[in-house]
ChimeraX commands (.cxc) that place a marker at each C-alpha (Angstrom):
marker #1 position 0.00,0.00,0.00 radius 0.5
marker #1 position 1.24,3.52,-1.08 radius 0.5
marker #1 position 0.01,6.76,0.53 radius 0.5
marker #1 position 0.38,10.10,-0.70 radius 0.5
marker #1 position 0.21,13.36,0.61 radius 0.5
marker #1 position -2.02,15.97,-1.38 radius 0.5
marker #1 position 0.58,18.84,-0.76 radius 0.5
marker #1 position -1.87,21.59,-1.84 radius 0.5
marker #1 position -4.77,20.02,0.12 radius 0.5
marker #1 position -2.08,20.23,2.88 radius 0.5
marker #1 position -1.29,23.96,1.92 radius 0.5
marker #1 position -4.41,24.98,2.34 radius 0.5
marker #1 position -5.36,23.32,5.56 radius 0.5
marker #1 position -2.37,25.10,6.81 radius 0.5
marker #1 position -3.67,28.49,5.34 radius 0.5
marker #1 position -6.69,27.64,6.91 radius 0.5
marker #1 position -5.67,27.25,10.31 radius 0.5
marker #1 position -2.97,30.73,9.81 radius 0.5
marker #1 position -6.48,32.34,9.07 radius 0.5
marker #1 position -8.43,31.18,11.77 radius 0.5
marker #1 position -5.93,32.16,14.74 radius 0.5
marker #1 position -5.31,35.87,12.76 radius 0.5
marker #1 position -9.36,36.13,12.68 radius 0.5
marker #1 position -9.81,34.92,16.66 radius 0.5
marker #1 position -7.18,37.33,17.22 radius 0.5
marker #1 position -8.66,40.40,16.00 radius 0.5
marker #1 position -12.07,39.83,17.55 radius 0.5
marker #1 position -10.07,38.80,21.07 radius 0.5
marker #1 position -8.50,42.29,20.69 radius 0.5
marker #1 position -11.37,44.52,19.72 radius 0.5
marker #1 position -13.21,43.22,23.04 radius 0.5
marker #1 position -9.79,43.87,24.59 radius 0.5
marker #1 position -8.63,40.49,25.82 radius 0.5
marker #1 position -4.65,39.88,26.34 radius 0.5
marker #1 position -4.57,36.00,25.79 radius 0.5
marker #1 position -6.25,33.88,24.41 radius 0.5
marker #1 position -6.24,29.68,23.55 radius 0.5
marker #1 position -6.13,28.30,20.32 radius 0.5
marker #1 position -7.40,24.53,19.87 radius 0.5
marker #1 position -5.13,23.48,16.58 radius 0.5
marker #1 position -5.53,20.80,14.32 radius 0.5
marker #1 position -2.90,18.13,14.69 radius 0.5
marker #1 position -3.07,16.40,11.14 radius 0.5
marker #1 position -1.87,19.25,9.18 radius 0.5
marker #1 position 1.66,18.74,8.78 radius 0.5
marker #1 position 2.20,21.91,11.00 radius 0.5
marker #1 position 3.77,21.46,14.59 radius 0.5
marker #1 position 2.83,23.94,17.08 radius 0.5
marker #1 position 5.74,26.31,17.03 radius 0.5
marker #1 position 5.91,26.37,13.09 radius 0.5
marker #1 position 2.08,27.66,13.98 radius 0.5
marker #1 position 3.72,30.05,15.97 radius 0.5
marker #1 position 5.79,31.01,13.75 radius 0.5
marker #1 position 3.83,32.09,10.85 radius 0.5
marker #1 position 0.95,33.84,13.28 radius 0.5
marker #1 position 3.89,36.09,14.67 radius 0.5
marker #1 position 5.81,36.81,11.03 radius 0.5
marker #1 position 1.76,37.41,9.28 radius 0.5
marker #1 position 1.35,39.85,12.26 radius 0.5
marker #1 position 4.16,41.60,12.41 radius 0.5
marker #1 position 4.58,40.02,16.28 radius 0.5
marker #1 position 1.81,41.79,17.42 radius 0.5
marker #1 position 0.13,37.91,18.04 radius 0.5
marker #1 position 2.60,35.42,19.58 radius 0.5
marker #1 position 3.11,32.74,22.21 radius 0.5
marker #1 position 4.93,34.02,25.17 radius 0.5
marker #1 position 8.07,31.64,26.16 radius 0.5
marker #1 position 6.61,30.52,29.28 radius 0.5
marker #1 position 4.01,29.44,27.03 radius 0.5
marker #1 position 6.07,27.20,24.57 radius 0.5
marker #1 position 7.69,25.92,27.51 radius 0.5
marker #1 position 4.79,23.64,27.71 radius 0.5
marker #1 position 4.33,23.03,24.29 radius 0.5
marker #1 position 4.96,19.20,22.80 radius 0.5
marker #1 position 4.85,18.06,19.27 radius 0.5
marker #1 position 1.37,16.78,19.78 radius 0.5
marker #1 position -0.17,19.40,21.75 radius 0.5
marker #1 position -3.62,20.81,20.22 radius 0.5
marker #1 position -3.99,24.21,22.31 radius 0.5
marker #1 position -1.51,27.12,22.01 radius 0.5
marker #1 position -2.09,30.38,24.10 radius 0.5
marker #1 position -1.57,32.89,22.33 radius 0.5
marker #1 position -0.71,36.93,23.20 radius 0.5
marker #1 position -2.08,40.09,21.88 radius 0.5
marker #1 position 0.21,42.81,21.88 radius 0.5
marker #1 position -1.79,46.41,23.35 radius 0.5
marker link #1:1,2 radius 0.2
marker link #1:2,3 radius 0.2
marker link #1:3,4 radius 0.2
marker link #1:4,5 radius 0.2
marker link #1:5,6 radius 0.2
marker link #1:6,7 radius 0.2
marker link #1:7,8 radius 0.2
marker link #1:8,9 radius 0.2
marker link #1:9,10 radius 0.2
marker link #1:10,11 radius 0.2
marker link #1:11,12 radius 0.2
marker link #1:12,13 radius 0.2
marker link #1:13,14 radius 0.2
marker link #1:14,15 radius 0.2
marker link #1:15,16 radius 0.2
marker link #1:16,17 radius 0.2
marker link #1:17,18 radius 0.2
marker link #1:18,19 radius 0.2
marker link #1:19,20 radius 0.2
marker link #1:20,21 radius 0.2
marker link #1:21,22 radius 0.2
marker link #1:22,23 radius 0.2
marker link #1:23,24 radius 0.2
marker link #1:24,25 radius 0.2
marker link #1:25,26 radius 0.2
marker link #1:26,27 radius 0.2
marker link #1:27,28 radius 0.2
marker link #1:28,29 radius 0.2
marker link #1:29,30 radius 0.2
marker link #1:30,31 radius 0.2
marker link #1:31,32 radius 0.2
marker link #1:32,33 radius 0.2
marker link #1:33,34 radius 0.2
marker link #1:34,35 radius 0.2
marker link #1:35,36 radius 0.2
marker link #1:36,37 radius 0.2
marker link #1:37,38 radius 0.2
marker link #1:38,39 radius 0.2
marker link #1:39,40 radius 0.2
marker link #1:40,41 radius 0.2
marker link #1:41,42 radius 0.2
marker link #1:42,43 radius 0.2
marker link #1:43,44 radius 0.2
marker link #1:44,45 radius 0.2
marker link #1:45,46 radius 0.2
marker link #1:46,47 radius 0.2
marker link #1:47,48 radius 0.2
marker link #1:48,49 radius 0.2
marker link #1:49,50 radius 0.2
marker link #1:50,51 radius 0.2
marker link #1:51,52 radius 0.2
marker link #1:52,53 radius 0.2
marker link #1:53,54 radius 0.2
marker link #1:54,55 radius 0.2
marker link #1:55,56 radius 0.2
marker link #1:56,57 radius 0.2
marker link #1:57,58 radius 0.2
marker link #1:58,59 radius 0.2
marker link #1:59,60 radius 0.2
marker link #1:60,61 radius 0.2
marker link #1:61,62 radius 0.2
marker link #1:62,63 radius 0.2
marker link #1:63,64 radius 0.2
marker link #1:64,65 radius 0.2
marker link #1:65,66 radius 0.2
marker link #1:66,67 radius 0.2
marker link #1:67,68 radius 0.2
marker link #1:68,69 radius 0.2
marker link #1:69,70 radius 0.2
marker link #1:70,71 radius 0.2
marker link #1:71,72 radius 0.2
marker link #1:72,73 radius 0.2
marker link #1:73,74 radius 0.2
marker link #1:74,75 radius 0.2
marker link #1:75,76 radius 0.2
marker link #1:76,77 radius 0.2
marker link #1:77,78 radius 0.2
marker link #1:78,79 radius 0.2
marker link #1:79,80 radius 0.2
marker link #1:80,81 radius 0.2
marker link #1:81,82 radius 0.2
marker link #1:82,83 radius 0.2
marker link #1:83,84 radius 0.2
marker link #1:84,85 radius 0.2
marker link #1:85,86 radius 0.2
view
């Protein structure tokens, strides 16, 4: 048995998921909450700091995961907190 991964289905799942934390984020911070947690999906091909990564570089750090944070953070872990920069 073969199995093959649809790299552009995979893509976009990821996308998906960028999209959904950015768009939590702004409605977190226009009712003016500091943190908030992010349930992830796991079988995306995106680990939770690479998650990380791409919410703080699409905005421009003003969303990120505080080190005390991804101290806790495993490979398998499905909820990030997540910061909003005032």
């Amino acid at each position: 048995m073969e199995i093959r991964v649809n790299k552009e289905a995979q893509e976009k799942q990821q996308r998906e998921e960028l999209n959904r934390v950015i768009v939590r984020a702004k409605t977190y911070a226009n009712a003016g909450v500091e943190y908030f947690d992010f349930k992830r999906q796991i079988a995306i091909g995106l680990s939770p700091y690479e998650l990380i990564q791409r919410v703080e570089k699409e905005t421009n750090g003003t969303v990120f995961c505080e080190e005390r944070f991804k101290a806790s953070l495993q490979k398998f872990c499905n909820t990030i907190t997540f910061t909003i920069k005032k």
